[in-house]
PLY file of the C-alpha trace (Angstrom):
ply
format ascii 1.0
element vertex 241
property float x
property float y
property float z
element edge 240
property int vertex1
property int vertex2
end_header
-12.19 38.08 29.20
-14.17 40.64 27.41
-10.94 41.68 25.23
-10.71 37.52 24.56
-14.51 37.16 23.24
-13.42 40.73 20.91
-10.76 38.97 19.11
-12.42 35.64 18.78
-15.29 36.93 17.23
-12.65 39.07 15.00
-10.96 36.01 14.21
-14.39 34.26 13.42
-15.84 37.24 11.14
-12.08 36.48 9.41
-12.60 33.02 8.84
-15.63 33.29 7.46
-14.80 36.06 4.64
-12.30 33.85 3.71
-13.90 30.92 3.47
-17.05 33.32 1.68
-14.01 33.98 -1.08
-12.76 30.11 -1.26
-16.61 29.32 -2.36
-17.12 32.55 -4.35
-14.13 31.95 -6.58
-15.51 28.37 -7.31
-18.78 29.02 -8.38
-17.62 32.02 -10.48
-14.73 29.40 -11.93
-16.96 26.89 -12.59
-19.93 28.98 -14.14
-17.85 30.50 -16.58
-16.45 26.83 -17.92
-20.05 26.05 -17.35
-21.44 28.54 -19.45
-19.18 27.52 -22.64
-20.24 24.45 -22.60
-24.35 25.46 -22.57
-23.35 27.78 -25.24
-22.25 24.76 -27.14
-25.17 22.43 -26.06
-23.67 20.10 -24.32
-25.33 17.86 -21.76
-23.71 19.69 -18.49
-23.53 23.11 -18.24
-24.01 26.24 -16.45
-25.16 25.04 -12.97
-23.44 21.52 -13.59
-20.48 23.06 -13.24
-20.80 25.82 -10.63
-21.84 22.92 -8.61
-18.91 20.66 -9.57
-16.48 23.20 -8.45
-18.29 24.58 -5.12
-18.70 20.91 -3.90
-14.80 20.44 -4.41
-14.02 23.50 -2.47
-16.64 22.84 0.22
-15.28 19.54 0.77
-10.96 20.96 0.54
-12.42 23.40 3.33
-13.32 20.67 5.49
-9.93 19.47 5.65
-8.54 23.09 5.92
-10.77 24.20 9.44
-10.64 20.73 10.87
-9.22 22.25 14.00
-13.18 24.30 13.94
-15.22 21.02 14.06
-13.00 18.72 16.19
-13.80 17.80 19.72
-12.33 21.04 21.92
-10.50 18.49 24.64
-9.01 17.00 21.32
-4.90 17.12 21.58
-3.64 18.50 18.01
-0.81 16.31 18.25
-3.08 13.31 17.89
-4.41 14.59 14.99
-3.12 14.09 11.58
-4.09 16.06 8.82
-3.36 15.07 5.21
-5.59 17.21 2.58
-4.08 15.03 -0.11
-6.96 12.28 0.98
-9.70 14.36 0.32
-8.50 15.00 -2.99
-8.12 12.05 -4.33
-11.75 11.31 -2.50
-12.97 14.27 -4.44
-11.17 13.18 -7.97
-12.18 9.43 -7.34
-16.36 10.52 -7.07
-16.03 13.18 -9.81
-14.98 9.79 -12.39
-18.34 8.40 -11.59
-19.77 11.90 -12.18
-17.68 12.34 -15.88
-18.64 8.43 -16.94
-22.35 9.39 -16.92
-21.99 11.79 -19.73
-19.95 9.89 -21.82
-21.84 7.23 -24.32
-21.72 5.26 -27.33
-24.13 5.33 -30.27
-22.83 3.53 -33.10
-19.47 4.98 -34.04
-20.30 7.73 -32.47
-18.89 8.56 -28.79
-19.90 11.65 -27.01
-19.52 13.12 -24.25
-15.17 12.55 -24.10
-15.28 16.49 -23.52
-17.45 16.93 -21.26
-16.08 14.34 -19.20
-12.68 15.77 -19.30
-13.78 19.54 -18.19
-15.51 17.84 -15.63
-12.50 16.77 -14.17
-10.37 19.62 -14.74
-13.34 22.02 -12.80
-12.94 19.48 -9.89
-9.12 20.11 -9.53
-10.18 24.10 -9.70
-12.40 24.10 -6.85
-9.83 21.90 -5.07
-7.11 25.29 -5.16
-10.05 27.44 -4.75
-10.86 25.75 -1.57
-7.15 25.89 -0.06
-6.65 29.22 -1.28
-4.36 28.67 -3.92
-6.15 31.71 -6.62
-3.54 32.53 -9.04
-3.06 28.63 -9.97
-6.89 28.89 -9.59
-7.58 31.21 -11.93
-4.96 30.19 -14.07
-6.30 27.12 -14.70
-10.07 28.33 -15.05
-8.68 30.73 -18.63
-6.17 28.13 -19.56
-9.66 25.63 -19.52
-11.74 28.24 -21.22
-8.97 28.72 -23.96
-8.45 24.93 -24.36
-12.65 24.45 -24.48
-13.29 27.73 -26.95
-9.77 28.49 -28.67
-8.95 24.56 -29.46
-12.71 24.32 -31.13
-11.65 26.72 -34.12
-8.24 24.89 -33.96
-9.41 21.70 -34.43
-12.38 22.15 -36.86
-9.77 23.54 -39.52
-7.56 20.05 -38.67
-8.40 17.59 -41.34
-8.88 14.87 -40.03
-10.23 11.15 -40.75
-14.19 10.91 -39.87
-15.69 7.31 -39.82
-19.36 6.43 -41.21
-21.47 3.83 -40.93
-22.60 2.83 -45.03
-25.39 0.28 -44.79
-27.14 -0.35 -48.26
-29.79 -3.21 -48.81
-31.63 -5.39 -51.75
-33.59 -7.41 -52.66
-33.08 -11.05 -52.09
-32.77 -11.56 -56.07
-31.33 -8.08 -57.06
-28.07 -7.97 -54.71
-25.81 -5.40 -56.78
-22.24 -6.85 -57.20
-19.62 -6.25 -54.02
-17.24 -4.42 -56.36
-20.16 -2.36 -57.53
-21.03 -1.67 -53.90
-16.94 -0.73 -52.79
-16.37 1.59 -55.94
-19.14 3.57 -55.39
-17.94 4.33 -51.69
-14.51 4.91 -53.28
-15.78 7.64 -56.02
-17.60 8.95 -53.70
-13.84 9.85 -51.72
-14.81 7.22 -48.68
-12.14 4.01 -47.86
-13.97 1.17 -46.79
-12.86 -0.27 -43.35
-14.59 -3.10 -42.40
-17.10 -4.92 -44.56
-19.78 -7.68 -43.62
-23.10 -9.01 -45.14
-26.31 -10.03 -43.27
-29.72 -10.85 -44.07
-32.37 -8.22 -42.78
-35.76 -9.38 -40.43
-37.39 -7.93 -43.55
-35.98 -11.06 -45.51
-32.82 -8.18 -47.99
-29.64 -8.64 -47.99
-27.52 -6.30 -46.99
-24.07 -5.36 -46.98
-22.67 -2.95 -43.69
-19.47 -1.52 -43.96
-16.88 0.64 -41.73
-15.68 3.50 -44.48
-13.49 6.32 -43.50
-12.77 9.36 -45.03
-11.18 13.45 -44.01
-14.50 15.11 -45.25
-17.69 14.01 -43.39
-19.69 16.24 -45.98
-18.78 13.49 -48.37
-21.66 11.03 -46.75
-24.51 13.86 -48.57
-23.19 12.71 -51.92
-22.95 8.94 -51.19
-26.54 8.88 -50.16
-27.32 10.87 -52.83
-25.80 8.35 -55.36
-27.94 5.50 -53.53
-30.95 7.20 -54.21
-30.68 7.09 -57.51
-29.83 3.61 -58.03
-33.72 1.78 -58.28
-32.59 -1.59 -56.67
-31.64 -0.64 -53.66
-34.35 -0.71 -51.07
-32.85 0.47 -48.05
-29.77 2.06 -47.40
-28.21 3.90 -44.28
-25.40 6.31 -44.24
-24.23 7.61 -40.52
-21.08 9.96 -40.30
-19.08 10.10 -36.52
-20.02 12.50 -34.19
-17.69 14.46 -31.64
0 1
1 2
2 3
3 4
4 5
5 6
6 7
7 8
8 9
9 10
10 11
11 12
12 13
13 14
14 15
15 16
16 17
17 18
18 19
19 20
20 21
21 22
22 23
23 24
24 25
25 26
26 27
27 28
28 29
29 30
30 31
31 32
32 33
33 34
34 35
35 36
36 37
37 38
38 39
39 40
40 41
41 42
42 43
43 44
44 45
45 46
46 47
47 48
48 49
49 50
50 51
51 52
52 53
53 54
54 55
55 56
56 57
57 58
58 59
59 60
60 61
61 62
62 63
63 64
64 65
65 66
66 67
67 68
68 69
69 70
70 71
71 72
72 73
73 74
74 75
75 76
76 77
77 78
78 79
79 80
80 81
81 82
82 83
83 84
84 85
85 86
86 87
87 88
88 89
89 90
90 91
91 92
92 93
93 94
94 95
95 96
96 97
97 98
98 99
99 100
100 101
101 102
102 103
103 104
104 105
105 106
106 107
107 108
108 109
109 110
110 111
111 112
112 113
113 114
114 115
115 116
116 117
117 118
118 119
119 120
120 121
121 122
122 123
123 124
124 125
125 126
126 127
127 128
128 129
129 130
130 131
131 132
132 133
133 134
134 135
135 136
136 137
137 138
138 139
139 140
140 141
141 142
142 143
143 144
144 145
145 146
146 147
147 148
148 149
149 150
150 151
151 152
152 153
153 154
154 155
155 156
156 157
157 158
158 159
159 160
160 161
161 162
162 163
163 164
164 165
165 166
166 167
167 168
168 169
169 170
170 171
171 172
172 173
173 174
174 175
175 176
176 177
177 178
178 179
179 180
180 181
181 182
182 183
183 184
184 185
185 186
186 187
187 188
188 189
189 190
190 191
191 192
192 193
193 194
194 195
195 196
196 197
197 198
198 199
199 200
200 201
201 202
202 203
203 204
204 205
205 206
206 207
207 208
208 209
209 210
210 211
211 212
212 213
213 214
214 215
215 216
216 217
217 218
218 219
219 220
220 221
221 222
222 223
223 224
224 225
225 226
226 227
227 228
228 229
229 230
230 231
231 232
232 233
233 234
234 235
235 236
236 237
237 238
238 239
239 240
């Protein structure tokens, strides 16, 4: 009997350094996306993250020592144990978790990223928590490479930028439409989308989608609207990633 309680208490001491590892790998997994992305100011970070990725692997180790929390008089042939199911519980609450970051603001939509390396720490704490490290830790450099790598990839990318190019006037001193288009065109901008309104404020005021592969472009157009005395308002807002 005594020999018995000696190799339980073995066993237990085991399970527990293993699961200590399981959680240990998580949090350092999903700290060190974490960190990148509070490097980079973005709205979850460092302890977002770590948190993310623990919570998966707490939840994967639930399914993996169900045989430590069941009823003892419990026959294991009537239970049936699929980890899959916590999984896709675990992948279905993290969508809730990624949709709260993302949001619209104009033409601007944020938060795509963030949402997305959400995810992908999710499915890392899920290996972490059944043990599978290499694919683990595979996945934790191949998401820090994608997350800091990609970034100097894709800022040397042109690539088309949208703006929003509201200008207003007077209700008597509305400069021509042409007028209005060909000085978004010289300025290297093609206009998108075009529409007219009348402001509370009683002006008139033309709003238009424009596009162009250099966002540093918009510092010129507004610069060229300043100068021109009739217009009374104008507003000049590039995308944002």
């Amino acid at each position: 009997m005594k020999g018995e309680r000696t190799l339980e208490a073995i066993t237990n001491v085991g399970d527990f350094l293993t699961i200590a590892i399981h959680l240990l790998a998580a949090v350092l997994s999903g700290a060190a996306i974490g960190l990148e992305r509070s490097v980079h100011g973005h709205p979850a970070g460092f302890r977002t993250y770590a948190l993310v990725c623990l919570a998966s692997s707490l939840l994967m180790l639930v399914t993996l020592y169900q045989w430590k929390w069941l009823p003892p008089n419990m026959p294991m042939e009537a239970v049936r144990v699929d980890p899959t199911r916590m999984a896709q519980g675990i992948m279905t609450g993290i969508g809730f978790l990624g949709a709260g970051v993302i949001f619209k603001e104009g033409l601007n939509v944020r938060g795509l990223t963030t949402a997305a390396s959400i995810w992908i720490t999710a499915g890392i704490g899920i290996l972490m928590g059944i043990g599978f490290f290499l694919p683990g830790i595979f996945g934790t450099l191949l998401t820090l490479g994608i997350l800091s790598l990609f970034r100097l990839i894709e800022d040397r990318i042109p690539r088309q930028s949208y703006a929003q190019y509201y200008v207003s006037f007077g209700r008597h001193e509305v400069m021509p439409e042409d007028q209005i288009r060909a000085l978004a065109i010289d300025q290297g901008f093609e206009i998108a989308t075009m529409s007219y309104r009348i402001t509370p404020a009683g002006l008139f005021e033309y709003r238009m989608d424009v596009r162009t592969t250099d966002a540093s472009r918009a510092a010129g157009l507004a610069k060229a609207l300043q100068n021109i005395e009739s217009v009374r308002e104008f507003h000049v807002s590039t995308t944002g990633t």
